[in-house]
C-alpha positions as semicolon CSV with decimal commas, in nm:
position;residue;x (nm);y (nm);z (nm)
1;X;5,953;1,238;6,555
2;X;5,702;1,519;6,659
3;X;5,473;1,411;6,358
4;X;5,506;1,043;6,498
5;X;5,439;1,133;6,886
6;X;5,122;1,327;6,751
7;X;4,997;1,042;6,525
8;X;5,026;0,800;6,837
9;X;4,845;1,068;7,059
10;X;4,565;1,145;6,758
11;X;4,519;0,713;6,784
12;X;4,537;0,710;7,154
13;X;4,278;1,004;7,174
14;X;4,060;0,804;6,862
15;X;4,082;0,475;6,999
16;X;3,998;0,640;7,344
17;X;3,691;0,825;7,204
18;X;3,590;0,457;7,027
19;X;3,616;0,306;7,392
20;X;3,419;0,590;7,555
21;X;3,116;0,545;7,283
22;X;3,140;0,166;7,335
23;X;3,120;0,215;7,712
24;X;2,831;0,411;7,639
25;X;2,649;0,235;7,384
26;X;2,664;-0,080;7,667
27;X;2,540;0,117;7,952
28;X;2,245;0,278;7,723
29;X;2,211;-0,072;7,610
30;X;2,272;-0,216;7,924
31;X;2,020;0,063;8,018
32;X;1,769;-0,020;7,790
33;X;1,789;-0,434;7,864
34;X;1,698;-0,322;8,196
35;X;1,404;-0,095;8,123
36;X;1,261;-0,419;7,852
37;X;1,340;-0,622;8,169
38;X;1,133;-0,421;8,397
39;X;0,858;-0,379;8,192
40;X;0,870;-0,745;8,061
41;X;0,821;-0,828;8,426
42;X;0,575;-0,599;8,502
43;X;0,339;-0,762;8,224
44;X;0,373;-1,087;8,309
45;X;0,274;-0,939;8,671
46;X;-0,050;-0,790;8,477
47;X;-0,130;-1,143;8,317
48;X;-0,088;-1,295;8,622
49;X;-0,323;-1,088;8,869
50;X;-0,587;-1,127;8,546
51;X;-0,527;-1,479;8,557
52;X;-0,560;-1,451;8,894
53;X;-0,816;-1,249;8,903
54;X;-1,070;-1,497;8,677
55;X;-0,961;-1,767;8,881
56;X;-1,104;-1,641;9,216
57;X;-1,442;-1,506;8,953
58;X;-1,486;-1,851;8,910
59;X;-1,462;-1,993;9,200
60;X;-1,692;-1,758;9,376
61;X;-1,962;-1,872;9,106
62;X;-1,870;-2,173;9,193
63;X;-1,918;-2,138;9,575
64;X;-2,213;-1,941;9,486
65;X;-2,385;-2,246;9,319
66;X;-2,331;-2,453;9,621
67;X;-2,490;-2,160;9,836
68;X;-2,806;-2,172;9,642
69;X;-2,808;-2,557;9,671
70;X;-2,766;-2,565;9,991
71;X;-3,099;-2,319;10,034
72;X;-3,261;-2,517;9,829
73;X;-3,214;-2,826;10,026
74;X;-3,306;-2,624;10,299
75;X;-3,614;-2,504;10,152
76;X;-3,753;-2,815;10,052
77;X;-3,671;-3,042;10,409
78;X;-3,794;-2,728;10,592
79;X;-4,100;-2,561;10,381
80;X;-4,393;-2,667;10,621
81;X;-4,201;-2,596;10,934
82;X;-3,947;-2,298;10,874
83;X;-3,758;-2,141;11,148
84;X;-3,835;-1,731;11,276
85;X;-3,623;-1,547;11,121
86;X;-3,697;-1,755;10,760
87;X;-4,067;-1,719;10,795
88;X;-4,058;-1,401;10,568
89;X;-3,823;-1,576;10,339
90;X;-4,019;-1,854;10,274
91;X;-4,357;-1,659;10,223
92;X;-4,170;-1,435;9,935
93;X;-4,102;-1,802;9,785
94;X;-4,411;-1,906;9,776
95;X;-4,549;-1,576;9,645
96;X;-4,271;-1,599;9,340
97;X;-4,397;-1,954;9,295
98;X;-4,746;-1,892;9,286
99;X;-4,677;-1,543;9,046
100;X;-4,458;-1,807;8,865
101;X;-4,706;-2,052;8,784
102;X;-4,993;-1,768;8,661
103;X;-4,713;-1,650;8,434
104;X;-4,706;-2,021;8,281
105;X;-5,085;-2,014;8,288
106;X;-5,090;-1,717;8,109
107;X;-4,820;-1,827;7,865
108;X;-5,017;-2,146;7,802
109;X;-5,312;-1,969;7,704
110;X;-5,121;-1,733;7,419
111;X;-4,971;-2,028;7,312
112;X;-5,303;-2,188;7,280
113;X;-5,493;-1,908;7,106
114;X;-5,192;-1,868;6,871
115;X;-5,228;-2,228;6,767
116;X;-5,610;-2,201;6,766
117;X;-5,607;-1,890;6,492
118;X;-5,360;-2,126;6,291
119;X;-5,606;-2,357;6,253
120;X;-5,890;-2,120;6,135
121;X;-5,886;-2,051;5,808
122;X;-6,038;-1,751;5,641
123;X;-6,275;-1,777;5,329
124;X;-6,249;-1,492;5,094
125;X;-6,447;-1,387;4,785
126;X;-6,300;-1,184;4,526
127;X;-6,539;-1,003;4,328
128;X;-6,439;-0,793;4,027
129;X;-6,660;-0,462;4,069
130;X;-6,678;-0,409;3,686
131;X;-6,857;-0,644;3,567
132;X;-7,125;-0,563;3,871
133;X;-7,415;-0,395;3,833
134;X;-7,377;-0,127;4,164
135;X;-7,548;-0,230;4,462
136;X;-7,859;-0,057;4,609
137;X;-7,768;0,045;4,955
138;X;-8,071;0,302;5,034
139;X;-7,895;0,531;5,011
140;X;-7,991;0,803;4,746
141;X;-7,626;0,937;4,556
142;X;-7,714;1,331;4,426
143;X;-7,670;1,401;4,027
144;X;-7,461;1,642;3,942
145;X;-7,602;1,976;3,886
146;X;-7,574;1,933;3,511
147;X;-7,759;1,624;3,495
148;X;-8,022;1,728;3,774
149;X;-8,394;1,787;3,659
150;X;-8,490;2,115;3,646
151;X;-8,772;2,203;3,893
152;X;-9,086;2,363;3,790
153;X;-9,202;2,618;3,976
């Protein structure tokens, strides 16, 4: 009966350890679900606030577009009779406008010469230099010393 008592005790203890490693496995598992959890979590958090994030990007381009209509408007009801304080605001306008339009001037007349040396076409003569006799220039060419009369004294 000893060898019986010991195989029930050697189960007990084995079915024990099984229960332990179970217990174990399920809290590292449990353990682990909650780290994927977390982290899960914490990206959607990142997607959101980028989300976010380009949201608020676009509608402060937005709000900037209506800013710069709204000066515009302004501008043009108000541009012979500004206010103080946009007095030096409306002179750099005008000066951008006026440096704007020479700029267009300018750009005009490139455009224009470009087009103008399209239409010009160039004439040109080939010559083949063998078959001409060289041309007489004035200019005197020395013989070589070989073929150089000899001078009498």
């Amino acid at each position: 009966m000893a060898n019986y008592r010991s195989m029930i005790k050697g189960t007990a203890s084995a079915l024990g350890n099984k229960a332990k490693e179970k217990i174990k496995s399920a809290a590292q598992s449990n353990k682990l679900h909650s780290v994927y959890d977390r982290s899960s979590t914490t990206a959607r958090c990142y997607a959101n606030i980028a989300k976010l994030n380009v949201k608020i990007n676009g509608e402060l381009e937005e709000q900037k577009k209506v800013f710069v209509e709204i000066g515009r408007l302004y501008f043009d009801q108000h541009r012979n009779d500004p206010e103080d304080y946009f007095v030096p605001l409306f002179e750099e306008l005008v000066a951008m406008d006026q440096k704007i339009e020479a700029l267009r001037t300018e750009l005009y007349e490139a455009k224009a010469s470009i087009a103008a040396a399209k239409e010009k076409t160039l004439e040109v003569e080939i010559i083949d230099f063998k078959d001409d006799p060289p041309a007489d220039d004035g200019v005197a060419e020395e013989a070589p010393a070989e073929d150089a009369p000899e001078e009498k004294e």
